[in-house]
C-alpha positions as CSV (number, residue, x, y, z in Angstrom):
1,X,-58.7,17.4,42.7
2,X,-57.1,15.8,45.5
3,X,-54.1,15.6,44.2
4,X,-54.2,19.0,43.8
5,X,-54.8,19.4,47.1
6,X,-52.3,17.7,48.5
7,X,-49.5,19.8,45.9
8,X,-50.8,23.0,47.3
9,X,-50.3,21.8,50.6
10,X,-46.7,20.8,50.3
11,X,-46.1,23.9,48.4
12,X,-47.9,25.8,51.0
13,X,-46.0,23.7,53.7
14,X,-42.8,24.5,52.4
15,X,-43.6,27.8,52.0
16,X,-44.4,28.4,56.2
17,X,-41.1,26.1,56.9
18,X,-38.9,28.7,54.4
19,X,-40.5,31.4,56.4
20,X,-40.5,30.5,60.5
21,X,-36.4,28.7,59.6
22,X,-35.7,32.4,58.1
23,X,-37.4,34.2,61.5
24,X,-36.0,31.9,63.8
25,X,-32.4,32.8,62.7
26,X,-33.2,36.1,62.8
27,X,-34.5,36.3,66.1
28,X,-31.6,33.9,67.6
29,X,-29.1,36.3,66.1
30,X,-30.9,39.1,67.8
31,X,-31.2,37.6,71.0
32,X,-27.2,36.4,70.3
33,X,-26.4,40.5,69.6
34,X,-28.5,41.2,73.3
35,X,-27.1,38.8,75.1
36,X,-23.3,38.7,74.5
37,X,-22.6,41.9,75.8
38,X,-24.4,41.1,78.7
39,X,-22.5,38.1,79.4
40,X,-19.2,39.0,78.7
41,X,-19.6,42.3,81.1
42,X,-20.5,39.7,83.6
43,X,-17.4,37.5,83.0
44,X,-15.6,40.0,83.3
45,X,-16.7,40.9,86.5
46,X,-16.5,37.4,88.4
47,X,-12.6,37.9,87.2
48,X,-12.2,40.7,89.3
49,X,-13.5,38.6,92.6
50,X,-10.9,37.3,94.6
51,X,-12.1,33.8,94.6
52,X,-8.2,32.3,94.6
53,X,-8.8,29.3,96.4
54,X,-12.0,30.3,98.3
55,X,-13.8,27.4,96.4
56,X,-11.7,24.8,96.9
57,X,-13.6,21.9,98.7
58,X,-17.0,24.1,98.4
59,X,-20.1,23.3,96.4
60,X,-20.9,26.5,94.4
61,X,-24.3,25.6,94.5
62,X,-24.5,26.7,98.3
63,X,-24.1,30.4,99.8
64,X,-20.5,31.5,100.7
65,X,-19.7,34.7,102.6
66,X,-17.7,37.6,100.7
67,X,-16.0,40.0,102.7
68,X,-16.0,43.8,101.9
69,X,-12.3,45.1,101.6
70,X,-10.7,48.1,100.1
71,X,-10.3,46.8,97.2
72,X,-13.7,45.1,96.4
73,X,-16.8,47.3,98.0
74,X,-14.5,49.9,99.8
75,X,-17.8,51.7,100.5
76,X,-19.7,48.8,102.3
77,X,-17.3,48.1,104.9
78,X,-18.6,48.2,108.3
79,X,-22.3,48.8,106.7
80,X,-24.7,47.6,108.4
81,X,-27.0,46.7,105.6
82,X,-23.9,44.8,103.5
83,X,-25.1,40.9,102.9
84,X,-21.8,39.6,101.2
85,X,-23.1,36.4,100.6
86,X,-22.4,34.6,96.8
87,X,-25.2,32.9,95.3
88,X,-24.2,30.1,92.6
89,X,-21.4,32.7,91.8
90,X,-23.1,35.7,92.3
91,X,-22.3,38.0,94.7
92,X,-25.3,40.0,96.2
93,X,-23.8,43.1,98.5
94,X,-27.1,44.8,100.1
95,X,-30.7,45.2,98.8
96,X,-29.9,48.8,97.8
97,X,-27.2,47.9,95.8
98,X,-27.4,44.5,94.5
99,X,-23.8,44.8,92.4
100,X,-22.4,47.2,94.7
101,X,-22.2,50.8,94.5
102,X,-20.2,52.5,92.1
103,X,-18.8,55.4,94.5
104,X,-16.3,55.5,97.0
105,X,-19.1,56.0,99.3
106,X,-22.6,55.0,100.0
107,X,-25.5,57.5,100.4
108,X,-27.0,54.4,102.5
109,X,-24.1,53.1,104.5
110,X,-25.2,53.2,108.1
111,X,-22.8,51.9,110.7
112,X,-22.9,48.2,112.0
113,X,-23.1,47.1,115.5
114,X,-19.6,46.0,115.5
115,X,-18.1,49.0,113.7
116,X,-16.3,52.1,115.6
């Protein structure tokens, strides 16, 4: 009887490993077909950033300011709620629009004190 026991076990053992090793590819090729779009769009965009030298002798780990020119976040310049700061790499333009906004104007610039 116990040995038995202990052959149903195993078989019953193997059984749940066959199973969870099937699921658990399943679900990392799923999260895999989520993710790399994600992550490529996102490589993408840090290409775009001028960042030609601007990291030289900087850790990336701390803040660095990001101008906004006419070429990258035409419609923030001179706002008063632009932030231009990049964190880790990541560039976060206002609280309105985290990534920037899309048009060639805001519907929330507002002028800043130094802009005529």
């Amino acid at each position: 009887m116990v040995d038995t026991f202990f052959d149903f076990t195993e078989e019953l053992s193997e059984q749940v490993q066959d199973v969870v090793y099937a699921n658990v590819a399943e679900v990392d090729q799923y999260l895999q077909d989520i993710t790399e779009p994600l992550l490529n769009e996102v490589y993408w965009e840090l290409d775009d950033l001028p960042l030609d030298g601007l990291m030289d002798g900087l850790d990336p780990a701390f803040p660095y300011s990001v101008e906004a020119t006419s070429e990258k976040n035409p419609a923030c310049v001179g706002c008063q709620h632009y932030h231009g700061y990049a964190y880790g790499g990541n560039l976060l333009v206002c609280g309105m629009h985290p990534t920037g906004c899309e048009d060639a104007t805001c519907p929330d610039w507002e002028a800043g004190e130094n802009y005529d």
